[in-house]
NUTI-397867 format. One line per field, with one value per residue (C-alpha): residue in three letters; x, y, z. Coordinates in Angstrom, 1 decimal. Layout:
! residues N
aa	c(ALA_...)
u	c(X_...)
v	c(Y_...)
w	c(Z_...)
//
This chain:
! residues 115
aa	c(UNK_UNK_UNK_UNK_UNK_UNK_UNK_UNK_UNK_UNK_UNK_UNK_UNK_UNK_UNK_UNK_UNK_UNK_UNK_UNK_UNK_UNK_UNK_UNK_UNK_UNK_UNK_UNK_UNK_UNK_UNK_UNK_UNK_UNK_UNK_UNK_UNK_UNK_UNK_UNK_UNK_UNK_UNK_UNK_UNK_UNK_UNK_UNK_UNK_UNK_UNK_UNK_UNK_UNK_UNK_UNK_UNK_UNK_UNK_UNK_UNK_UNK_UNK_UNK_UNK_UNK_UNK_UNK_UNK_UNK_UNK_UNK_UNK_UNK_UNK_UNK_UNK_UNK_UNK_UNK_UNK_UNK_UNK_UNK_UNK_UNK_UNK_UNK_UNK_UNK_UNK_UNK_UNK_UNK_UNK_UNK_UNK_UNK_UNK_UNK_UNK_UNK_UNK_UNK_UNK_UNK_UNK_UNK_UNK_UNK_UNK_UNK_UNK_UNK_UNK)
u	c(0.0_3.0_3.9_0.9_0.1_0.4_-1.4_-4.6_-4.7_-5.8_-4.7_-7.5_-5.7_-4.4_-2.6_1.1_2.8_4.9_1.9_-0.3_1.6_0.9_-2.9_-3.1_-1.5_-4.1_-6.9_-5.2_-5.1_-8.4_-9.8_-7.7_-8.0_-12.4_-13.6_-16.2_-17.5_-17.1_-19.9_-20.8_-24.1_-24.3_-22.0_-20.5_-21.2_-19.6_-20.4_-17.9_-18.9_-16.7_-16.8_-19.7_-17.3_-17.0_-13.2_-13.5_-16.5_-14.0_-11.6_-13.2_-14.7_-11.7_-10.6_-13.5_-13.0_-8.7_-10.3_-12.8_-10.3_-7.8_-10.1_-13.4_-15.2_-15.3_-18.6_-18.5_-21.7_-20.8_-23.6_-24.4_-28.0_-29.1_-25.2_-23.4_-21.2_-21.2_-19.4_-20.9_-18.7_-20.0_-18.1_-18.9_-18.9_-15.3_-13.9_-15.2_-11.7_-10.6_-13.7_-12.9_-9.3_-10.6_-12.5_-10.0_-8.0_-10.5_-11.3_-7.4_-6.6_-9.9_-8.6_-5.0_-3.2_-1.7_1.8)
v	c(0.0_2.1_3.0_4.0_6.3_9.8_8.9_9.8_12.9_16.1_19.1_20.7_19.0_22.2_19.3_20.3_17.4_16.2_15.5_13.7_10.4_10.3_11.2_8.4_6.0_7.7_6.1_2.8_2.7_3.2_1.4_-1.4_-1.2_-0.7_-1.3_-3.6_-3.3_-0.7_-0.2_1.2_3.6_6.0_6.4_9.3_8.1_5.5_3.7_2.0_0.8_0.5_-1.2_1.0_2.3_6.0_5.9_5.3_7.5_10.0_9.8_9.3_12.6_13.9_12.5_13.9_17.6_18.1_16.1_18.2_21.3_20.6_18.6_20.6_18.4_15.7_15.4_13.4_12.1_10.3_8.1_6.1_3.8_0.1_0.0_0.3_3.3_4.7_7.3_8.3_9.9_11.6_13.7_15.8_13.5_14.9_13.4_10.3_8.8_10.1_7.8_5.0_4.8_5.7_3.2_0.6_1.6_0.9_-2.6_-3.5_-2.5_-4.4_-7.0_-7.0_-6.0_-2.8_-2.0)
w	c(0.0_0.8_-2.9_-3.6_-0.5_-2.1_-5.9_-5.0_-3.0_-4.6_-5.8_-3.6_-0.5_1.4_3.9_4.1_1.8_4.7_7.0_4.2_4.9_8.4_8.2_5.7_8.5_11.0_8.8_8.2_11.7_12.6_10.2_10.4_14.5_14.6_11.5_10.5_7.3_4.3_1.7_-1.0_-0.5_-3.5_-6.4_-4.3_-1.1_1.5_4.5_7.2_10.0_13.0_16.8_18.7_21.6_22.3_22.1_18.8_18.0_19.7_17.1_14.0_14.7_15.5_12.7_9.7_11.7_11.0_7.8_6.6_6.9_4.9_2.2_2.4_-0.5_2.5_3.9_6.8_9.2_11.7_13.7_16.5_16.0_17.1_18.4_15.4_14.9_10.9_9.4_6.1_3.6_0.6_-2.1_-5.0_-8.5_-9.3_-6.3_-6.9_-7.4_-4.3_-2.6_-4.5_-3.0_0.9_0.6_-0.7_1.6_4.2_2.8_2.7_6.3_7.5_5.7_7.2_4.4_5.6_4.6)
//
């Protein structure tokens, strides 16, 4: 997964290069550490579902907020219902391709196949 890390992120990413790498490992790591399941909900839209605990609702919205600034075409919902924890993200149809790889990356580290 390493050498293909940086591919995908944006021009509109106003991240500082040097810190991309490590908020990519800070979504490995959650998703490899809570989450369930990842779908796909809309063409522009994604759901993953993570382990209902309030640490980890904690950080994913910690997570979606330093998100969200640097990348504003995230929209990020995250929810608590029937004890599952969900965090919705949606994107405009030009960052569609910036989805698809969140979410494969998502899939991969559920799966254990983190670099």
């Amino acid at each position: 997964m390493k050498d293909r890390v940086m591919t995908w992120v944006p021009d509109a990413c106003t991240l500082p290069t040097v810190d991309q790498p490590l908020r990519l490992a800070e979504f490995d790591d959650v998703f490899a550490e809570s989450g369930r399941s990842v779908e796909r909900s809309a063409e522009t839209a994604v759901r993953v579902e993570f382990e209902p605990a309030s640490t980890v609702a904690a950080r994913l919205a910690d997570l979606a907020m330093r998100e969200s600034s640097c990348c504003s075409f995230f929209d990020f919902t995250l929810r608590m219902s029937d004890a599952r924890l969900l965090l919705d993200v949606e994107v405009p149809a030009a960052h569609v391709p910036v989805l698809d790889a969140l979410a494969a990356r998502a899939a991969e580290a559920m799966a254990g196949e983190r670099a």
